[in-house]
C-alpha positions in Angstrom: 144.8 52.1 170.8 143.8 54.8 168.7 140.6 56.8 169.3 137.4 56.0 166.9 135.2 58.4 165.2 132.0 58.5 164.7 130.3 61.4 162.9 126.5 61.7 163.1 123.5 63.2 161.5 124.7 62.9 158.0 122.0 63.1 155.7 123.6 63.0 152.2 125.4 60.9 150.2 127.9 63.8 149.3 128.4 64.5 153.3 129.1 60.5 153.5 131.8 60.8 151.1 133.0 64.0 153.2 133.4 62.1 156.1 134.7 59.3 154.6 137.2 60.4 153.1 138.1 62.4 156.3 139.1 58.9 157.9 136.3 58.5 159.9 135.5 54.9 161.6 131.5 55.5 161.4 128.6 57.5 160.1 125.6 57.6 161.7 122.3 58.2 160.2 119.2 59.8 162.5 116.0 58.4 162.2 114.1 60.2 165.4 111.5 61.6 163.9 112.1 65.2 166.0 115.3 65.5 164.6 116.5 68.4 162.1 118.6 65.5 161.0 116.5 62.7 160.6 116.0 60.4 157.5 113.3 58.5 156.3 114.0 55.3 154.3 114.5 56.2 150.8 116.9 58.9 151.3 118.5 57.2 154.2 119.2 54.2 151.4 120.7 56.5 148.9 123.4 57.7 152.1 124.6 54.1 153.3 124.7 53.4 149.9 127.3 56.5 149.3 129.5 54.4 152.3 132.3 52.0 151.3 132.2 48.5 153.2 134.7 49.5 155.6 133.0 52.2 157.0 130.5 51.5 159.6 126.4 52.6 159.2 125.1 53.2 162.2 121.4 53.7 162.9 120.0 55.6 165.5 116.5 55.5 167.1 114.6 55.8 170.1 112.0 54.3 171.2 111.1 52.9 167.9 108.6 49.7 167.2 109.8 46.0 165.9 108.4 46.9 162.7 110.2 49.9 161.8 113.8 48.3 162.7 113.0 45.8 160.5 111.7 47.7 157.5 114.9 49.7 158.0 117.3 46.5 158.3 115.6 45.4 155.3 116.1 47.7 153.1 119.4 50.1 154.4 122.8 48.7 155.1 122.8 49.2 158.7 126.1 47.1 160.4 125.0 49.1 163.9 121.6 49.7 165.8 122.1 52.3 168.6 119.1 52.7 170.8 118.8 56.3 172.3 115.5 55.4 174.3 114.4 53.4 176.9 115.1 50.5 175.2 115.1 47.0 176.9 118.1 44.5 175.8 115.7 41.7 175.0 114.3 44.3 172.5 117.7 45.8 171.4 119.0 42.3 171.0 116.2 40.7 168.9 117.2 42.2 165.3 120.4 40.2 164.9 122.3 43.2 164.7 125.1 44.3 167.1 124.3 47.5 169.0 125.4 50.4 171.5 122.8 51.5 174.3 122.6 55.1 174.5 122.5 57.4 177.6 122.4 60.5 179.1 124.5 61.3 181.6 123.3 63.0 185.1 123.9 62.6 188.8 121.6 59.6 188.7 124.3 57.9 186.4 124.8 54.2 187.3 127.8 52.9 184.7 127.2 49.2 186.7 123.7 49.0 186.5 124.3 50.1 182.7 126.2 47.3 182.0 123.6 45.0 184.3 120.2 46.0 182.0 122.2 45.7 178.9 124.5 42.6 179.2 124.8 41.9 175.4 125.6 45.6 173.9 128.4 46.3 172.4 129.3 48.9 173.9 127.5 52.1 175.3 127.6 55.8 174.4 127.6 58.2 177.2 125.9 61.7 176.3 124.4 64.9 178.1 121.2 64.4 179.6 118.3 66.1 178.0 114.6 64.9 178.9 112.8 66.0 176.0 115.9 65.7 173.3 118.0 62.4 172.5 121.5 64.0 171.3 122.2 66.4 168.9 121.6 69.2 172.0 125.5 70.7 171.3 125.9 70.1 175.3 128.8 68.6 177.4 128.2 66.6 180.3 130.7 66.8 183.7 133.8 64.3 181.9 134.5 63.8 185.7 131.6 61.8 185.5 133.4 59.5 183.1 133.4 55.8 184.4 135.8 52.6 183.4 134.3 49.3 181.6 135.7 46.4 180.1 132.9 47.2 177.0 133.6 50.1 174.5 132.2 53.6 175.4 131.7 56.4 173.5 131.8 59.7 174.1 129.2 62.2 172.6 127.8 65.7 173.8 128.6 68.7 172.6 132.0 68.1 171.2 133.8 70.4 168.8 137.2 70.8 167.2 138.2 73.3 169.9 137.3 70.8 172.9 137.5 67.3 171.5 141.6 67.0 172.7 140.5 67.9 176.1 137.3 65.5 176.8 139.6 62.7 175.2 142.3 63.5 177.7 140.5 63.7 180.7 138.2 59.9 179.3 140.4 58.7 177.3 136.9 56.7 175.5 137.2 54.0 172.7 135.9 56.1 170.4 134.0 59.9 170.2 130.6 60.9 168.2 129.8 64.2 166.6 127.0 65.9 164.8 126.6 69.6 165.5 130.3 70.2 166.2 131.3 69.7 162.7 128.0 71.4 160.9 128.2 75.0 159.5 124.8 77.1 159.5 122.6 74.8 158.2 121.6 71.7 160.9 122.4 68.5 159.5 125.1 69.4 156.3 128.4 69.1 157.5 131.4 71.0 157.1 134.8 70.3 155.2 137.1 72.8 157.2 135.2 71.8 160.9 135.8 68.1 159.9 139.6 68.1 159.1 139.9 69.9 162.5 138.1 68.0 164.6 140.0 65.0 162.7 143.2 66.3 163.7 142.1 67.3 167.1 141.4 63.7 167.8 144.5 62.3 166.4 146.7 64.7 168.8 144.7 63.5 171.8 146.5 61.0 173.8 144.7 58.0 173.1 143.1 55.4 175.2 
């Protein structure tokens, strides 16, 4: 089975074309309000809208209230909700949209009691551990780390062209996720030339 993508923190329609058309499986769109990458509505709308139906829009918060998620389901295409917070499943659950529970990964890790708290995700992304920032940091975790599950995991933190092969290899994950790795100078625009590498990167990788 081949290894997903999932590139994040895009934050303009011409970027969702980019990645698009790079073959990706997702695009992700920030909406934590401390990040450089992070939409509001309106410009979030014009991004999903620059994504073909068989590319997945994934939204990201954390922490957020009822009533934003639903403002946002309301008016963006969102086929994902991923919670990077301290989210409860009965709240994750309660917007009648699939999602992936988020978390940072540290010696405290428990993949079992993961999967106990949040028995209806879809699956889980596993990412560095940061108190005061929610991904985006450009930091790996300790792959060894890495557990099994029968649900999808992701795996995000600090990947790059140069090191995506090797973290695939040594998880061998349903699918990866990417923001900084594949951005130039400016936070939050993405580049052509990182892209295509870290696309082929991943498609060299033994898969899962």
């Amino acid at each position: 089975m081949r290894t997903r993508v999932k590139i994040c923190g895009v934050t303009t329609p011409g970027d969702a074309a980019l990645v698009e058309r790079a073959g990706v499986d997702a695009v992700g769109l920030n909406f934590h309000p401390a990040s450089p990458r992070a939409l509001d509505l309106a410009r979030a709308e014009e991004v999903a809208t620059a994504v073909s139906p068989f590319v997945a829009v994934v939204a990201v918060v954390v922490n957020p209230d009822a009533g934003f998620v639903e403002r946002l389901l309301r008016r963006v295409r969102v086929d994902c909700l991923q919670f990077h917070g301290e989210e409860e499943a009965q709240f994750c659950g309660s917007f009648g949209v699939p999602y992936l529970k988020a978390v940072g990964v540290d010696a405290t890790f428990d993949m079992g009691a993961l999967e106990r708290s949040h028995p209806d995700a879809a699956g889980f992304l596993l990412d560095a551990h940061d108190a005061e920032r929610r991904g985006g940091t450009g930091q790996t975790f300790d792959w060894s780390r890495w557990p099994s599950s029968e649900r999808p995991l992701l795996l995000a933190g600090g990947l790059t062209p140069c090191n995506v092969g090797g973290a695939i290899a040594a998880t061998r994950p349903f699918g990866v996720d990417v923001a900084s790795g594949v951005e130039g100078r400016v936070k939050g625009r993405k580049d052509a030339a990182r892209i295509e590498a870290f696309m082929a990167a991943v498609a060299a990788a033994p898969s899962a």
